[in-house]
C-alpha positions in Angstrom: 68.4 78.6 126.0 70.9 76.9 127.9 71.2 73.9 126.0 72.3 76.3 122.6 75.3 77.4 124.7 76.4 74.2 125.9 78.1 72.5 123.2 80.3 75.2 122.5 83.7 73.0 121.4 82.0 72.2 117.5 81.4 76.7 117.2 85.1 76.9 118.4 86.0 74.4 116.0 84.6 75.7 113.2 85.8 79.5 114.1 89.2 78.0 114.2 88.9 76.4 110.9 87.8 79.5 109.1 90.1 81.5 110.5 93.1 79.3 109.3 91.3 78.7 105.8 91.5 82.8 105.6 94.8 83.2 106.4 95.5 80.5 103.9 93.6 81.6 101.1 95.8 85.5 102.0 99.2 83.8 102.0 98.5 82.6 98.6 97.3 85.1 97.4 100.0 87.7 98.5 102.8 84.9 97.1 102.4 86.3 93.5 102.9 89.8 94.5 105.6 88.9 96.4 107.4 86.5 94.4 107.1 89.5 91.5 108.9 92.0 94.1 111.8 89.7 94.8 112.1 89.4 90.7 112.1 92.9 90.4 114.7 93.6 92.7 116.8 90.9 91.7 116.5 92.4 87.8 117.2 95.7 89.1 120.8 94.4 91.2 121.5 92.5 87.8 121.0 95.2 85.6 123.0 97.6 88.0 126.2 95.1 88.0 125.7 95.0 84.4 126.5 98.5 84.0 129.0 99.3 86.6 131.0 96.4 85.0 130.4 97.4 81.3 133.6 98.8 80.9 136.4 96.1 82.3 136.9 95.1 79.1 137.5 98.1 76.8 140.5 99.6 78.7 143.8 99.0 78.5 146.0 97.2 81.4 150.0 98.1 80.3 150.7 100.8 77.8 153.7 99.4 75.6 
């Protein structure tokens, strides 16, 4: 029973390894939904400037 215990560097190994391949395969898969956030919020600023500045050009400056 003692010799299963032993070796216990290739088990920590192999837990570190999955562990990083999981956090991996979660950071790519949150990069879509976040990448689609930032977009949305970025169209949202864009579209907000877009209308507060609709009107520069229609008034006039100097009345003559």
């Amino acid at each position: 029973m003692y010799r299963l215990f032993r070796n216990r560097n290739g088990q920590t190994t192999a837990e570190y390894a999955i562990l990083i391949g999981l956090v991996v395969a979660a950071l790519v898969t949150i990069q879509t939904y976040v990448k689609r956030g930032l977009q949305g919020r970025f169209k949202t600023e864009v579209d907000d400037m877009a209308a507060g500045t609709a009107q520069l050009g229609t008034t006039k400056q100097y009345l003559f």
